[in-house]
C-alpha positions as CSV (number, residue, x, y, z in Angstrom):
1,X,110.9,138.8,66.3
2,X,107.8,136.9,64.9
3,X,105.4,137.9,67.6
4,X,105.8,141.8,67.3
5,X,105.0,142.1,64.0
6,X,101.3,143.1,62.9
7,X,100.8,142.8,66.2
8,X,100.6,146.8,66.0
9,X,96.9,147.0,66.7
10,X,96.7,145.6,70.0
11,X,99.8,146.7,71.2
12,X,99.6,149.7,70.2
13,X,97.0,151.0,72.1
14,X,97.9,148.6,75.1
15,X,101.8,150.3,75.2
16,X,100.3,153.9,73.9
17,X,98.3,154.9,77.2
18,X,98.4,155.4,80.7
19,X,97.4,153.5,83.3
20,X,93.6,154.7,85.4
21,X,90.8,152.6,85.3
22,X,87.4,152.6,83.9
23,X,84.3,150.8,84.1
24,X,83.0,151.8,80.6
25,X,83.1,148.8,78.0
26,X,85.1,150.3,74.9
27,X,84.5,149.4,71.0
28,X,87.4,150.0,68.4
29,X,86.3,150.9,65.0
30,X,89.7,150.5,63.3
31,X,89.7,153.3,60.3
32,X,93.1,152.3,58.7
33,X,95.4,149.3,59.2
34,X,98.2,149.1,56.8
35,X,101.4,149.5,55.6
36,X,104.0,152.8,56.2
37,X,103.8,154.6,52.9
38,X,107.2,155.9,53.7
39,X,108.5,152.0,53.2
40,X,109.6,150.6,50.0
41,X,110.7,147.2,50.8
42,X,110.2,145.6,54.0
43,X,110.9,142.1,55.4
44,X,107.7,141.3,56.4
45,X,104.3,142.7,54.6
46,X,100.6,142.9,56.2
47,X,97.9,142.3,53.8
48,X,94.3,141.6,53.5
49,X,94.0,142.9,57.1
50,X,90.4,143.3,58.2
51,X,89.4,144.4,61.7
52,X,86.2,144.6,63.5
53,X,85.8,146.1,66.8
54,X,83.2,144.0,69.1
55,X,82.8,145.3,72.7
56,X,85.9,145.2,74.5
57,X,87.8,143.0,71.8
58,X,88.4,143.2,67.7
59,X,88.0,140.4,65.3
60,X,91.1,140.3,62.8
61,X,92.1,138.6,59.8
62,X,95.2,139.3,57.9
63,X,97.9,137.6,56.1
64,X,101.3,138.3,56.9
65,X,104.2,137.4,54.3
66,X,107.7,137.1,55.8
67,X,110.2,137.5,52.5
68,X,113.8,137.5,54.7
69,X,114.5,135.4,58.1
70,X,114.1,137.8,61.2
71,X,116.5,137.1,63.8
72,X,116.8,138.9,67.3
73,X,117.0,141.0,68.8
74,X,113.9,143.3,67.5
75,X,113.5,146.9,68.9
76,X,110.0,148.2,68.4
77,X,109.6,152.3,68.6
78,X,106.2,153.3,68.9
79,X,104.6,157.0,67.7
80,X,101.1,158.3,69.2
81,X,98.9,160.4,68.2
82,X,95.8,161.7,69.9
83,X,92.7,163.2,68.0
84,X,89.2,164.4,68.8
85,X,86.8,162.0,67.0
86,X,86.8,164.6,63.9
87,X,90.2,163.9,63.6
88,X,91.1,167.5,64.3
89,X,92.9,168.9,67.5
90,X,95.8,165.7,67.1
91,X,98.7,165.6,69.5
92,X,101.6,164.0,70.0
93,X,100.5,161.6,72.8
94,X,103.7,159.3,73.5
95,X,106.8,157.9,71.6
96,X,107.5,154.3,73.1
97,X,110.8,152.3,72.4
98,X,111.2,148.8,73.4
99,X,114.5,146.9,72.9
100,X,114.4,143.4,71.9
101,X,110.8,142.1,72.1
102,X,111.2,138.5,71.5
103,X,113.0,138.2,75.1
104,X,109.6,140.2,76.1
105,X,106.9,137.7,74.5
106,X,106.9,134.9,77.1
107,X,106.0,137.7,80.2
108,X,103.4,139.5,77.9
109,X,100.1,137.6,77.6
110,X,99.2,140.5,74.6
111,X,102.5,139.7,72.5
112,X,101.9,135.8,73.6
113,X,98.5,135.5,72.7
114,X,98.5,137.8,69.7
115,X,101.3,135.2,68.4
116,X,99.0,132.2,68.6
117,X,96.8,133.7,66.0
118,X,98.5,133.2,63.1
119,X,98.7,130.4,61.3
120,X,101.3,128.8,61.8
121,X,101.7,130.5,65.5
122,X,104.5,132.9,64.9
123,X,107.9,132.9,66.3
124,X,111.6,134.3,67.2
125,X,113.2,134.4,64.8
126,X,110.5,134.5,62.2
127,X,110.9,132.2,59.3
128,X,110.5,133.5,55.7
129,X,107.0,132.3,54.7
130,X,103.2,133.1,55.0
131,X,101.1,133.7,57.9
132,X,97.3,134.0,58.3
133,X,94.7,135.0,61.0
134,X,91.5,134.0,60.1
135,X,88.7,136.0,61.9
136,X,90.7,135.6,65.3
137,X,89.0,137.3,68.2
138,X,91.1,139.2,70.6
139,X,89.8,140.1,73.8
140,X,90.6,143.7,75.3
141,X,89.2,143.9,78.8
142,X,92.6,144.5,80.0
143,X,92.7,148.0,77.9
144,X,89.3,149.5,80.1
145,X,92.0,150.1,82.8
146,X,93.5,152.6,80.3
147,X,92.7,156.4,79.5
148,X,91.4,155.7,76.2
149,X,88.7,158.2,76.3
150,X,86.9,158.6,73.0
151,X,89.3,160.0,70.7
152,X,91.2,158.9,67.5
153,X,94.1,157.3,67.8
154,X,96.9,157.5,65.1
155,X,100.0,154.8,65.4
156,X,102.8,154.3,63.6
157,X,105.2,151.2,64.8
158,X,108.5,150.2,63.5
159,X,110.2,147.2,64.1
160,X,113.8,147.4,63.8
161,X,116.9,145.1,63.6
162,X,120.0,145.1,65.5
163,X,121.5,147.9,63.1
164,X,118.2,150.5,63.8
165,X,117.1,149.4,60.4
166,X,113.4,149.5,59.7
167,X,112.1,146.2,58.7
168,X,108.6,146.7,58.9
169,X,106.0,149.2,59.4
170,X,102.9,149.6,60.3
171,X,99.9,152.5,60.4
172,X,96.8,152.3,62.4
173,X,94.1,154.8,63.3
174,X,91.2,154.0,65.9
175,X,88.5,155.3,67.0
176,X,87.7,154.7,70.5
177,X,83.8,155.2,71.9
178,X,81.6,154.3,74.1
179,X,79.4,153.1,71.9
180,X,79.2,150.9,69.1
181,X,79.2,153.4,65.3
């Protein structure tokens, strides 16, 4: 299940929204990228995560420590919320499930790429050990064809094992504009 996890901020917003296109170039100020409160233990941990939106792409380092073996198949539900940029007005936007995302990384060039960041390059099933993106640019032209007006975007994914047990997850809020803040 390597790939999937603390991939949450790119494939977040790339599974959250629906497809119309746009010629505006986007920037992502990422407000909060961390751990679900709600978890006590997990199998795999994100730490140190910094992101920093550019246009159209996010710079991110983070370490990722891995304390059991992950083994397929992985199911992935995904919770959206939309907010106005005061983080007022929120909605529920979508609630995305995806069974068994390692069969899923070879056909998606987000979950493939996002993969290769890591040091070492993650992998199903994800060994127990540490894993670190150092300042790894991600490019998100593919996202402009998306309705990702500017709002704020609140995320919550859990990644689950074959038994619907949480093993990790993961909180992000973004704020998407027009401009750079």
């Amino acid at each position: 299940m390597s790939a999937t996890f603390g991939n949450c901020l790119v494939l977040t917003v790339a599974l959250a929204i629906v497809l119309v296109p746009s010629a505006v170039a986007k920037f992502y100020n990422v407000i909060t990228y961390d751990n679900c409160k709600h978890m006590d233990s997990s199998a795999a941990t994100l730490s140190q995560v910094k992101v920093f939106g550019k246009p159209n792409a996010i710079e991110l380092s983070a370490t990722l420590d891995v304390t059991q073996e992950i083994e397929p198949p992985v199911h992935l539900q995904l919770f959206v919320k939309r907010c106005n940029l005061q983080k007022e007005a929120c909605e529920t936007y979508e609630h995305i499930s995806m069974e068994d995302i390692c069969s899923k990384i070879e056909s998606n060039p987000i979950l493939h790429k996002y993969m290769e960041i890591f040091t070492p390059a993650l992998s199903c099933p994800l060994k127990k050990g540490r894993y670190v993106a150092d300042k790894s640019e991600l490019k998100l032209q593919m996202l402009e064809m998306f309705p990702i007006e500017n709002a704020f975007w609140q995320m919550e994914f859990r990644f689950l094992n074959k038994h619907n047990q949480t093993m990790q997850c993961d909180f992000v809020e973004i704020a998407v504009t027009d401009k750079q803040q």
